[in-house]
C-alpha positions in Angstrom: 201.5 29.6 78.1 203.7 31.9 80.6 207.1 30.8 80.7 206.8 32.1 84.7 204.3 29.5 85.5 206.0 26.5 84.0 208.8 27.3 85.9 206.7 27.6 88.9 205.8 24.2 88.1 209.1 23.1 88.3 209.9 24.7 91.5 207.0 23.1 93.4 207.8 20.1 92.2 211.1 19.6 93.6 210.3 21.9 96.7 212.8 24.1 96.0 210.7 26.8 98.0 210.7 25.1 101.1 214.2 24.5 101.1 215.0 28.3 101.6 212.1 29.8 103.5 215.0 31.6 105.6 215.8 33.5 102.4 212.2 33.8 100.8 210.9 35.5 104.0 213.7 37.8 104.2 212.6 38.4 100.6 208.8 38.9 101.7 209.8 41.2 104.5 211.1 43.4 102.2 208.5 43.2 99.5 206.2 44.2 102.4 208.1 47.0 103.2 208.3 48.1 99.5 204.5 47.8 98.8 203.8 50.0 102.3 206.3 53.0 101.8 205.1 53.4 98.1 201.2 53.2 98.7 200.4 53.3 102.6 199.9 50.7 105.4 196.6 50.2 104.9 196.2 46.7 102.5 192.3 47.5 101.9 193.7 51.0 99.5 197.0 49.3 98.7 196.7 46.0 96.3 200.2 45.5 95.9 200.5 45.8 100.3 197.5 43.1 100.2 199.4 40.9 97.6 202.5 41.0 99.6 201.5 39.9 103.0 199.8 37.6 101.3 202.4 35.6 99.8 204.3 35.9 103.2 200.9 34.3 104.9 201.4 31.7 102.4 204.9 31.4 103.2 203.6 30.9 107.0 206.0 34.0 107.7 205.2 35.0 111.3 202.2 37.7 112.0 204.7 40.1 114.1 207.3 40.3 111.1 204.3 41.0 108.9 203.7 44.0 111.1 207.0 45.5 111.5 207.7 45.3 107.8 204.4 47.3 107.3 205.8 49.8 110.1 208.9 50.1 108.5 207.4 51.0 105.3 205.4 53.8 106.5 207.9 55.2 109.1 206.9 53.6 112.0 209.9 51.9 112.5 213.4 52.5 111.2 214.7 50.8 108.4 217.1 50.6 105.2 216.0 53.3 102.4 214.8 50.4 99.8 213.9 51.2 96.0 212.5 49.4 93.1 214.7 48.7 90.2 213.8 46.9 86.2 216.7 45.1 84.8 216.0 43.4 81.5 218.3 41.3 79.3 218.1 38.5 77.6 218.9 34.7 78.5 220.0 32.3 75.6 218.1 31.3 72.4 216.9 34.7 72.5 214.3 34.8 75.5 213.9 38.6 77.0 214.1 38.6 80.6 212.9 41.3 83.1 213.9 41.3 86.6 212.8 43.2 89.3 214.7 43.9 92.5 214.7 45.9 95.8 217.5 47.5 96.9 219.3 49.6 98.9 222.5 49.8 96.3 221.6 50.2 93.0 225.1 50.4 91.9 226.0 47.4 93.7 222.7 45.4 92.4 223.2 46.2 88.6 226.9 45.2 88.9 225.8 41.5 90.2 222.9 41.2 88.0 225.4 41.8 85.3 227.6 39.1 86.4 224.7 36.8 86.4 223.2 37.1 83.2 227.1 37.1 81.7 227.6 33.6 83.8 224.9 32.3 82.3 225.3 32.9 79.0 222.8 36.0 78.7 223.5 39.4 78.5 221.9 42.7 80.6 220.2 45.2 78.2 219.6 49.0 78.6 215.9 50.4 79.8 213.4 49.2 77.4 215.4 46.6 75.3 212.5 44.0 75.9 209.9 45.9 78.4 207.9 46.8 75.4 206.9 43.1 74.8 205.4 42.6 78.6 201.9 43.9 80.0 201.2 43.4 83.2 198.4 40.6 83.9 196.9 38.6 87.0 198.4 35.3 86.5 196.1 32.2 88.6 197.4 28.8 88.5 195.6 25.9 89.3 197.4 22.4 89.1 195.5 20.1 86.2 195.3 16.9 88.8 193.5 19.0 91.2 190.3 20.2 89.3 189.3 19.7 85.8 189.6 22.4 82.8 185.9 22.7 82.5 185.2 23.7 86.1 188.4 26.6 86.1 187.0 27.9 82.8 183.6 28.5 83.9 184.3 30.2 87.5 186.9 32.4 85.5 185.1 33.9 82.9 181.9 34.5 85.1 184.7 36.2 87.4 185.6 38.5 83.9 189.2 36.7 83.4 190.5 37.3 79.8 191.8 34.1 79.1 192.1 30.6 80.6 194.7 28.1 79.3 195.7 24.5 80.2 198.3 22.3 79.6 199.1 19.0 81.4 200.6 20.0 83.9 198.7 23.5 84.8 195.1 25.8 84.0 196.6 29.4 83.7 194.0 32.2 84.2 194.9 35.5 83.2 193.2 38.7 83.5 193.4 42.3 84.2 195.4 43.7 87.4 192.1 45.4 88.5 190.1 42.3 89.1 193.0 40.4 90.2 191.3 40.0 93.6 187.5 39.1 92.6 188.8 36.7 90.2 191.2 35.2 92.9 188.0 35.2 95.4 185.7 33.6 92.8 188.1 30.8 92.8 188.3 30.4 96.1 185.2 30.8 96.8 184.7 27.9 94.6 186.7 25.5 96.2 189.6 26.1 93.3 193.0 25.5 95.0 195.5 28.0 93.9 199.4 26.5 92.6 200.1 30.6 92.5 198.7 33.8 92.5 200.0 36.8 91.5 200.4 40.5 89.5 202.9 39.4 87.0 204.4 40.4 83.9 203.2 38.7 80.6 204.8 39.6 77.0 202.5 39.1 74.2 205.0 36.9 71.9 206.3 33.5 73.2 210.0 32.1 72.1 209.5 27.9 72.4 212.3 26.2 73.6 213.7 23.2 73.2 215.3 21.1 76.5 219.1 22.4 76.4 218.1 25.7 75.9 215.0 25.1 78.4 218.2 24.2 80.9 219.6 27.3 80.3 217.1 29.6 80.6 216.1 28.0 83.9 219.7 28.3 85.5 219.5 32.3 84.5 216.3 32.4 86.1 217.2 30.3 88.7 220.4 32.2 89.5 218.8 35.2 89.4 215.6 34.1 92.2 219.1 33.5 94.0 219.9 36.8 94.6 218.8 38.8 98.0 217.8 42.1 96.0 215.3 39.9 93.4 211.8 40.4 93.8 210.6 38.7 90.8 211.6 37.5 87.3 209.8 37.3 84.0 210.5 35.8 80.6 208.6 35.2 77.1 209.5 31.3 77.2 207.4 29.1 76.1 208.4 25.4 77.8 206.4 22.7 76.0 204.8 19.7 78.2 207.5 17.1 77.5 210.5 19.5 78.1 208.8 20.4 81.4 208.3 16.5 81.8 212.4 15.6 81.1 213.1 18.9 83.3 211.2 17.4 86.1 213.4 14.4 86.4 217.1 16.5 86.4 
């Protein structure tokens, strides 16, 4: 199971999402912005465009917002010269971390992602130290109190998802970046509701954790979601069903 999605878990059950939609869509913008100036304006040719203004639908980010971020991505309409940088480090007990960000500073960004990961008792790595372990998947999550494992198994698979896994908490479908979309339809389209949805990052080897070292992983993680230039993080925890459980209550 995806360290990503547990933590997910965790978010959405102490809203923690809601509680800065300011931020988020400021995020999302950006995102949007990101996805359009490196593969066009158009989200039928662009996946990573469609995923984006999808997650700021979600996060009921205005229509007009949604449209200027597009403009400002191809040109349109002025805007800051955003890039996309990979830091990756590791948090404690040995979990690799990879962090993605968008900025206009890439000195400035490395030099508080440092901080960050130092704070937290991590450290930042060079290029490489712990990319090699992730692949990039589609990553579904459907909450377990919602629909049963049965149901998510057999509208995956038909839909050519690689895997489906379930804990107690969460069914995680994974599959292949290039079906991401049918596979998310097929859901749908089956009356599945979606916890998440999204291109991720998934390493191949899990490190289990125990709760204090569960604690700490999630305040790197955490503290890096805080930061403006943070798209996205990723880590090759594995966070049993009775840590998330204790977690839950903090």
């Amino acid at each position: 199971m995806s360290g990503h999605s547990k933590w997910s878990t965790i978010k959405h059950k102490k809203a923690a999402l809601d509680a800065k939609r300011g931020k988020a869509w400021s995020k999302l913008a950006r995102a949007v912005t990101v996805a359009a100036k490196t593969g066009g304006g158009n989200p039928a040719d662009n996946p990573r465009l469609r995923l984006a203004i999808d997650k700021a639908k979600g996060a009921n980010m205005p229509k007009d917002t949604v449209e200027k971020a597009i403009k400002k991505g191809t040109g349109e309409l002025a805007a800051e010269s955003y890039e996309d940088v990979l830091y990756e480090g590791y948090a404690p007990g040995g979990v690799a971390i990879m962090c993605r960000a968008v900025t206009d500073n890439r000195n400035r960004t490395a030099a508080e992602i440092k901080k960050i990961f130092e704070r937290s008792g991590g450290n930042l790595g060079s290029t490489n130290c712990v990319a090699f372990q992730f692949h990039q998947k589609g990553v579904l999550v459907v909450s377990t109190d919602k629909v049963g494992e049965d149901r998510v198994l057999e509208v995956a698979l038909e839909a050519g998802a690689d895997d489906v896994s379930t804990s107690e908490l969460i069914h995680e479908v994974v599959c292949r970046p290039e079906i991401f979309e049918s596979v998310r339809q097929a859901l749908t389209d089956a009356g599945i509701p979606l916890e998440s949805a999204d291109i991720s990052m998934v390493s191949d080897t899990q490190v289990t954790l125990d709760l204090d070292t569960a604690r700490k992983v999630m305040r790197l993680v955490d503290a890096l979601e805080e930061h403006d230039d943070v798209d996205a993080v990723y880590s090759n925890s594995d966070v049993p069903d009775n840590v998330i459980a204790q977690m839950s209550k903090d």
